[in-house]
C-alpha positions in Angstrom: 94.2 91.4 -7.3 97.1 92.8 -5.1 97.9 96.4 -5.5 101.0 97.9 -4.5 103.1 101.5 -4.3 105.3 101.9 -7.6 108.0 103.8 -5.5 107.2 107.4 -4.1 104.8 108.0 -7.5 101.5 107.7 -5.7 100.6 104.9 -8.3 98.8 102.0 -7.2 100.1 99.2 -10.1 98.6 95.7 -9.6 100.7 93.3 -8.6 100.5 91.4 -11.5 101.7 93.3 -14.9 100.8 92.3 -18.7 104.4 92.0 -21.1 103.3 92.6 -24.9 106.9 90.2 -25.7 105.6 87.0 -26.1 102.3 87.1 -27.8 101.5 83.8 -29.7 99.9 85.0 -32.6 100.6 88.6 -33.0 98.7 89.0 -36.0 95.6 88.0 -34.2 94.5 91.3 -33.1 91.0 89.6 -31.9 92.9 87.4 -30.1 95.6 89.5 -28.2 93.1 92.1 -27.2 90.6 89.0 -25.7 94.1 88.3 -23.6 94.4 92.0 -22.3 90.8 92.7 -21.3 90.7 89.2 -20.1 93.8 90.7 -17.9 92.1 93.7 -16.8 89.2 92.5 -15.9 90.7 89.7 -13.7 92.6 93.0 -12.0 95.8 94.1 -13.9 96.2 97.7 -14.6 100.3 97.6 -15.6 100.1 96.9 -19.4 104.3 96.7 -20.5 105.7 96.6 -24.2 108.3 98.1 -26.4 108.7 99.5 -29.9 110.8 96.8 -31.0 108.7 93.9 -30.1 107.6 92.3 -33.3 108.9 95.5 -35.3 105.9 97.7 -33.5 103.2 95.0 -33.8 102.8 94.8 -30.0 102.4 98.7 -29.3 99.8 98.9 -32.4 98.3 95.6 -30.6 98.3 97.4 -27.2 96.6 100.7 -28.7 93.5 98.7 -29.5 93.3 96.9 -26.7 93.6 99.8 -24.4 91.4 101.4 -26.4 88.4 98.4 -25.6 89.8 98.2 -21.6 89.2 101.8 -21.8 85.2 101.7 -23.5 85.1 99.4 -20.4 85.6 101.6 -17.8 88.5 99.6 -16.6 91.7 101.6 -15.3 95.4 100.9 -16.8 98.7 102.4 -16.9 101.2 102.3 -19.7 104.9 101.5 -20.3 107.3 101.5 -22.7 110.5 102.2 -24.1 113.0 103.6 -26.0 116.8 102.6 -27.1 117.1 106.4 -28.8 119.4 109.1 -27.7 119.4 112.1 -29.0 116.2 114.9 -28.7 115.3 114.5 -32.5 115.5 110.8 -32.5 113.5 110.4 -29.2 111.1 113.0 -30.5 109.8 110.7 -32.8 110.0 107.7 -31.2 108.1 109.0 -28.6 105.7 110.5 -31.6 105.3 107.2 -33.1 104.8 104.9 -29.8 101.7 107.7 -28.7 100.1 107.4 -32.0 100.6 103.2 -32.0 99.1 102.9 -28.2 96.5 105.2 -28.8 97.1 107.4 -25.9 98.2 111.1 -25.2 101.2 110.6 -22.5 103.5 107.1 -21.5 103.0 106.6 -17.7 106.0 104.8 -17.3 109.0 105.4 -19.9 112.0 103.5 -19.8 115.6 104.2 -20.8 115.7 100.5 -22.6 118.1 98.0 -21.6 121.3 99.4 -19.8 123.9 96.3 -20.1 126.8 97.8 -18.4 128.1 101.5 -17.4 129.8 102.5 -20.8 126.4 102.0 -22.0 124.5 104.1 -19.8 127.5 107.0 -20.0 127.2 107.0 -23.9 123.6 107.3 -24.1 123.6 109.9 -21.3 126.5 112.0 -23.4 123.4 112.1 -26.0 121.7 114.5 -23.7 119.3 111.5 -22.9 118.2 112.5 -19.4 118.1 116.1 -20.6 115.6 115.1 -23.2 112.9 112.7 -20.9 112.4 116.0 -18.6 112.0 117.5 -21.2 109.3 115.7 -22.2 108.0 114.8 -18.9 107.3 119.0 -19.0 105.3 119.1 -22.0 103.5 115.9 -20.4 104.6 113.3 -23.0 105.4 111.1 -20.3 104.6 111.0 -16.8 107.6 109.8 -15.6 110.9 108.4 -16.0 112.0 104.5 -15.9 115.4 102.7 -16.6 115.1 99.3 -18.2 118.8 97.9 -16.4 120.4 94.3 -17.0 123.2 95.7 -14.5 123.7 92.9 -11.1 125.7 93.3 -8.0 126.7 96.5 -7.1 127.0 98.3 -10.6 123.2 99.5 -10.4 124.1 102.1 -7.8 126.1 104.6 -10.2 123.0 104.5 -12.5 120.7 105.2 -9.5 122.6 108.2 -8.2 121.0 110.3 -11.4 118.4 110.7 -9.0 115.9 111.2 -11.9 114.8 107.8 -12.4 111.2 106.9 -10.5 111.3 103.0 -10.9 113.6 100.3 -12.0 112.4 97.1 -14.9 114.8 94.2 -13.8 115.5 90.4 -14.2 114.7 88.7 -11.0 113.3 85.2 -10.7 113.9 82.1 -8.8 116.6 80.8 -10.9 118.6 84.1 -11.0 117.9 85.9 -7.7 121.7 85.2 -6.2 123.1 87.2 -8.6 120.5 90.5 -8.4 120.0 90.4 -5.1 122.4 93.3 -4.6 120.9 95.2 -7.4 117.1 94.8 -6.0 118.2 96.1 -2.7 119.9 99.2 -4.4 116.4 99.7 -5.5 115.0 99.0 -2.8 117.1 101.5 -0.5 115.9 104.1 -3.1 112.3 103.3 -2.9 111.9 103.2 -6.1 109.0 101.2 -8.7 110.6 97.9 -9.1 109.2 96.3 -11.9 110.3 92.1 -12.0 110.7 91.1 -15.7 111.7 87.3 -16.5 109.6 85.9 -13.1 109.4 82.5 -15.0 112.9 83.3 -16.5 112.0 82.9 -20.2 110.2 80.3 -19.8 113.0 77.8 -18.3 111.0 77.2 -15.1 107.7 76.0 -16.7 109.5 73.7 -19.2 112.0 72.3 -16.3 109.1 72.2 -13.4 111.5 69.3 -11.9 113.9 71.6 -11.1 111.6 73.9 -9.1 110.0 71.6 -6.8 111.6 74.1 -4.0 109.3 76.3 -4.7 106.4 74.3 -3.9 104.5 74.7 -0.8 102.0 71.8 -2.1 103.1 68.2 -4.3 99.8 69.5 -6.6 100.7 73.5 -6.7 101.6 74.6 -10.6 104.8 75.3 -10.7 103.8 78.7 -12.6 101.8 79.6 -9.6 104.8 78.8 -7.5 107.5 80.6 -9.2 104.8 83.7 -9.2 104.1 83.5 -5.5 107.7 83.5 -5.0 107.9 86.8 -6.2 105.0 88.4 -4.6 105.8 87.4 -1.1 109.0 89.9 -2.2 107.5 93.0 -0.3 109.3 95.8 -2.3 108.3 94.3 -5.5 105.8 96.6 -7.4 104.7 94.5 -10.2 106.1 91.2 -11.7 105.1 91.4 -15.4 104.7 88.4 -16.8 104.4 87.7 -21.0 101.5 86.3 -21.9 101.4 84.3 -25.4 97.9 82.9 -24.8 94.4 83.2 -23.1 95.1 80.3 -21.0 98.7 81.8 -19.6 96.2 84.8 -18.5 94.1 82.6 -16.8 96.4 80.8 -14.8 98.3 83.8 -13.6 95.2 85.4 -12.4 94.2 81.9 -11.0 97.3 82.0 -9.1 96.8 85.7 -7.6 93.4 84.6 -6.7 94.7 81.7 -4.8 97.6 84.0 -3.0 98.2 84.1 0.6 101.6 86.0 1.5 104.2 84.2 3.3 106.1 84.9 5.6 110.0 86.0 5.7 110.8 83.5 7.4 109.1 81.1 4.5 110.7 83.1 1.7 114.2 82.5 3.2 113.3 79.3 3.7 112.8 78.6 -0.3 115.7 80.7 -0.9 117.6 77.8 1.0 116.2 75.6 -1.0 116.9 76.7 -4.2 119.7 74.8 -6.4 122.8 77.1 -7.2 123.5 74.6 -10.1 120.2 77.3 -11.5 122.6 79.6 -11.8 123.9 80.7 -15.3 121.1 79.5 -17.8 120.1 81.5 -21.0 117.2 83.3 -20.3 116.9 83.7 -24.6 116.9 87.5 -25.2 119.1 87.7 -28.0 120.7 90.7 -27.4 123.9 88.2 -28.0 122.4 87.9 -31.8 124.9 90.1 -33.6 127.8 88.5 -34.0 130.4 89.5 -36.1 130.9 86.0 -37.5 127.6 85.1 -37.9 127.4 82.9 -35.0 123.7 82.4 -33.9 124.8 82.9 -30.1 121.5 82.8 -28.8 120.4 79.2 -30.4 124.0 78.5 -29.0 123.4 79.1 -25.6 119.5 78.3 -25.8 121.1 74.6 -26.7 124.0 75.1 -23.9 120.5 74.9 -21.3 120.1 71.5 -21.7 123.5 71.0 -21.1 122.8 73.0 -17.6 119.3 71.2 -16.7 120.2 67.3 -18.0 123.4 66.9 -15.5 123.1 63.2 -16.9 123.5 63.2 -20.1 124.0 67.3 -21.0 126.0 66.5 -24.0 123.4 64.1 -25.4 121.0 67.1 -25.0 122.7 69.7 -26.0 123.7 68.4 -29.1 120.2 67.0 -30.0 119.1 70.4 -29.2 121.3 71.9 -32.0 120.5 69.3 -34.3 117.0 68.5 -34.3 114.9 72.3 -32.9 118.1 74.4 -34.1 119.3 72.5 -37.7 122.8 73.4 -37.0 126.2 72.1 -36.1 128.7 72.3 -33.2 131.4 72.9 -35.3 130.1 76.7 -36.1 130.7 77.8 -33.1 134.5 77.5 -34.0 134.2 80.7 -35.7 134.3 82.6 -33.0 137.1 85.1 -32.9 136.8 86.2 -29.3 135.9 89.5 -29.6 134.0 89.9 -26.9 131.0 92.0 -28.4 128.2 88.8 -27.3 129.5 89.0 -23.8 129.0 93.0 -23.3 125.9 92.4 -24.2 124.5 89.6 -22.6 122.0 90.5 -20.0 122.7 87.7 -17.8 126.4 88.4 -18.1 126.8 84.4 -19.1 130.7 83.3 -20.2 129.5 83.4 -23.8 133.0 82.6 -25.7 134.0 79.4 -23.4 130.7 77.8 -23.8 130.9 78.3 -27.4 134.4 76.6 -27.1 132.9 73.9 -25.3 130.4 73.4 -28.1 133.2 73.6 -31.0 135.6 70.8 -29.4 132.2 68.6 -29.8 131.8 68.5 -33.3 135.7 68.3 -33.8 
């Protein structure tokens, strides 16, 4: 296992991070806590989740396990996070999230998910920041993290808090274009930067077609490719990928076992390489999936891949996709009113409303 800085903290965080997101079967405590020590025993001491995966099941989940890497003697740090605002309501979060993960302070805590600047500004009105030093005094939390969705340039403002000791961001082969400005903001700050998405929901394993740039070998996985593609990113401090079985463990650690660092002049070579037509696909996070008309955006755009990654017959696919994994029709897209709400929230900042047009004028 690789170890790297996380920013000017003095942590050493393997290079390779655990995500409690995608478990298989949740409810298999046995199970999910064979994946984790399996994890830190192959090397990984970043363990990542949230409260609102599976409604708390993952941090409960993580609190055992920690609990049997710990009887093991093996080391591990902690994150998590938080969408709450305001000192009572991130009181007992914070409360809540110790008791579930079985531990007395968070090393890494993360202001969850900032989508775009009015975001950030309302929750910091809250007295947000105010609150997390707070908390970092009474040693609740070791230090403080932003969780940010923000690309280009836009990352900056959030940044100049100065208060913020690392950074969880998108970044993978298919989307690095568009947050290449916003990792070298973090970069040029020094700060942890912690790669979530590196197989970008799980498009690059499920399209390995499409990623044969990232090969150095005909016979190299493309998991192991996409992976390595990341790691040979210096200033990357962990890329945390979501495990949803024992065997996805195994062959991330296979690949880190395996890993010989390229060179720059390599990694710019596969940058090159890469197919801008990548650009622009649904990386599945539903933070879309509160529409006001009861759209289900994110099966919407789930289906709107396959239009992206079947140039041939994208139509074809798309609407088999609705049809035959979704059960619905194109034709209820047309209820979109064109508020915009899907749009601010889109991580990926995808043109939500004229791909649902697209989809509508199908089933007309």
């Amino acid at each position: 296992m690789l170890y790297r800085d996380y920013g000017k903290t003095g942590k050493k965080v393997s290079l390779l991070g655990f995500g409690g997101m995608r478990f298989a079967h949740i409810d298999d405590h046995d199970e999910c806590i064979r994946m984790m020590v399996r994890a830190a025993e192959g090397g990984v001491n970043y363990f990542d989740t949230a409260p609102g995966y599976f409604e708390t099941k993952s941090e409960s989940v993580f609190g055992e396990g920690l609990a049997e890497i710990k009887a093991r003697g093996l080391p591990y740090y902690t994150a998590t996070k938080t969408f709450k605002t305001t000192e009572a309501d991130l009181r007992k979060e914070i409360e809540g999230q110790l008791r579930r993960l079985n531990i007395d302070a968070v090393d890494f805590y993360h202001v969850w998910c900032i989508t775009s600047l009015d975001n950030w500004q309302a929750r910091k009105k809250d007295g947000i920041l105010h609150t997390l030093e707070k908390f970092r005094d009474e040693g609740l939390i070791r230090h403080i993290c932003v969780s940010s969705h923000l690309i280009q340039d836009e990352i900056e403002e959030l940044l100049m808090e100065g208060v913020f000791e690392g950074v969880l961001f998108g970044y993978s082969a298919y989307n690095f274009r568009t947050r290449e400005k916003a990792f070298n903001a973090i970069r040029n700050k020094k700060l942890g930067a912690v790669v979530m998405n590196p197989l970008g929901g799980g498009i690059i394993p499920q399209h390995p077609e499409l990623f044969e740039f990232l090969k150095e070998t005909p016979a190299e996985p493309v998991v192991g490719a996409a992976l390595r593609f990341l790691w040979d990113h210096r200033d990357i401090s962990v890329t945390l990928v979501g495990f949803a079985s024992l065997s996805d463990v195994d062959e991330a650690l296979a690949a880190m076992e395996t890993y010989h660092p390229s060179t720059e002049t390599a990694l710019a070579a596969k940058k090159e390489r890469a197919s801008l037509s990548l650009e622009g696909l649904c990386t599945g996070c539903a933070y879309c999936d509160d529409c006001p008309q009861n759209i289900p955006i994110p099966r919407y755009m789930d289906a709107y891949n396959q239009k992206l990654l079947s140039p041939s017959d994208g139509e074809k696919q798309l609407s088999q996709r609705l049809s035959m994994h979704w059960g619905i029709k194109p034709q209820t897209a047309a209820a979109c009113i064109q508020c915009g709400q899907c749009e601010s929230a889109c991580t990926q900042h995808l043109p939500i409303i004229r791909r649902l047009e697209e989809i509508a004028a199908m089933g007309a």
